[in-house]
N, C-alpha and C positions, 0 to 999 in steps of 0.2 A: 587389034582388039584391046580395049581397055578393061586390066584385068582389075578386080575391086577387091579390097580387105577387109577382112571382116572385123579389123578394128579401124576403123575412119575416124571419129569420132578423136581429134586430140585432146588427149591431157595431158595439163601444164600446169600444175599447182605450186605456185611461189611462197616463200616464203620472205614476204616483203620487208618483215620488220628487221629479217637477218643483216643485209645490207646498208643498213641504218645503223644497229647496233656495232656491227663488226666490220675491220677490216679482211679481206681473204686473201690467205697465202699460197693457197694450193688447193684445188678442188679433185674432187674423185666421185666415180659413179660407182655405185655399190646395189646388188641384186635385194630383196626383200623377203624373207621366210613369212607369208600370210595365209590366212586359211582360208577356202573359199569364199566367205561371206565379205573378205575384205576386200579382196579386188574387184568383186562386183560391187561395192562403198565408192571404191577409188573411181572405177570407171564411169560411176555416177558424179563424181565432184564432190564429194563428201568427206572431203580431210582439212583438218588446219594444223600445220608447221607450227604456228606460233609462236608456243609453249615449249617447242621439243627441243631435245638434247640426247648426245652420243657420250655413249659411255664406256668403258674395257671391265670384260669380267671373265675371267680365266683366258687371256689372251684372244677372245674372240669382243667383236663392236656389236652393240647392242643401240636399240634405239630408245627413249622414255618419253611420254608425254605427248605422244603425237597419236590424235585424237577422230579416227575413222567412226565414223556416224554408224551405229548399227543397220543391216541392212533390208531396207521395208520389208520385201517378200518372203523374208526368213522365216519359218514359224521356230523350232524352238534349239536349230541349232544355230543359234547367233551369238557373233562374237563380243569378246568386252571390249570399249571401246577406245580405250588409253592400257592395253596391255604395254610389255616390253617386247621388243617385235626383233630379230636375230638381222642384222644386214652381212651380207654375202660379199667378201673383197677376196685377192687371192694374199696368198703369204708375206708375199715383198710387199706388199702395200700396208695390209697388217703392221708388219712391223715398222714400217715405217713413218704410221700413223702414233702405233704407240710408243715409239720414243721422241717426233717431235710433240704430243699429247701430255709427256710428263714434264718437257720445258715449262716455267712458270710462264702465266698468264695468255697460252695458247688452250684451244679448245674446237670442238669440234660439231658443225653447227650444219644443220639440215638444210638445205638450201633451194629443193625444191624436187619436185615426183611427179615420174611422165610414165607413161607407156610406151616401150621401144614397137617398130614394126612388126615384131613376131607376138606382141601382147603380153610381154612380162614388165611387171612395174618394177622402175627401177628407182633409186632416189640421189640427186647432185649433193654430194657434201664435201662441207669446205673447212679446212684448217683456218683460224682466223683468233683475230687479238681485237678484243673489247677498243672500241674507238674511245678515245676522251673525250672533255665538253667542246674542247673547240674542232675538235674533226668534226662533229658534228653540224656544229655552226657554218664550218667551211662549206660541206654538204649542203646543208638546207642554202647558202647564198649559192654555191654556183647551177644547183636545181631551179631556184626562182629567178638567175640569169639566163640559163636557157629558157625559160620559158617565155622570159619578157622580149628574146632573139627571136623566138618563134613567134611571136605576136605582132613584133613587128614586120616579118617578112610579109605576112597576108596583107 
């Protein structure tokens, strides 16, 4: 018997421009404190990464900038849309975020928000160091070598 869930519907919201910008050093999956109006935003597709960033405030990781579309059928208990939004690790991870967090030129950067199988949103974030110009550079050539490999194989 095929049993069906009642969250099907995948979400995978990227955060494209992170992997561009950043190199990453260690990734971690961290739970979301949201109000109702926002996971039914998320479950719609109505978020962008972009802009966001992770931050430490009284030893707990907080999220900024990350910007859930208020949600249509709300009448007037709808959320704002770029609040600070609490993410959820356990202690060892914590701490082990915010000591390497206070090394210089490390930072801690969103990297993308799914839906696990039981339908809690979760979000991939990754320890990671600003790329320079020519990481970059290297990036964009071996991107448009693969692609001219794959052009060729057709």
């Amino acid at each position: 018997m095929n049993k069906k869930s009642r969250f099907e519907k995948i979400i995978n919201i990227k955060n494209k421009k992170a992997s561009y910008e950043f190199e990453f050093i260690e990734k971690f999956v961290a739970g979301l404190v949201l109000k109702g109006t926002e996971i039914k935003s998320i479950r719609e597709s109505k978020v962008s990464l972009t802009e966001a960033y992770c931050f430490f405030r009284s030893g707990e990781l907080y999220i900024k900038q990350m910007h859930i579309a208020p949600y249509s059928m709300a009448a007037s208990y709808n959320h704002d849309a770029v609040r600070e939004r609490k993410l959820l690790l356990n202690k060892k991870e914590l701490d082990k975020l915010e000591t390497k967090f206070s090394e210089k030129g490390l930072s801690i950067i969103p990297v993308r928000i799914f839906v696990n199988d039981k339908g809690l949103a979760k979000m991939e974030i990754a320890l990671g160091r600003g790329k320079k110009l020519h990481d970059k550079r290297n990036d964009i050539k071996d991107k448009d070598l693969k692609k001219e490999m794959s052009r060729m194989a057709y």
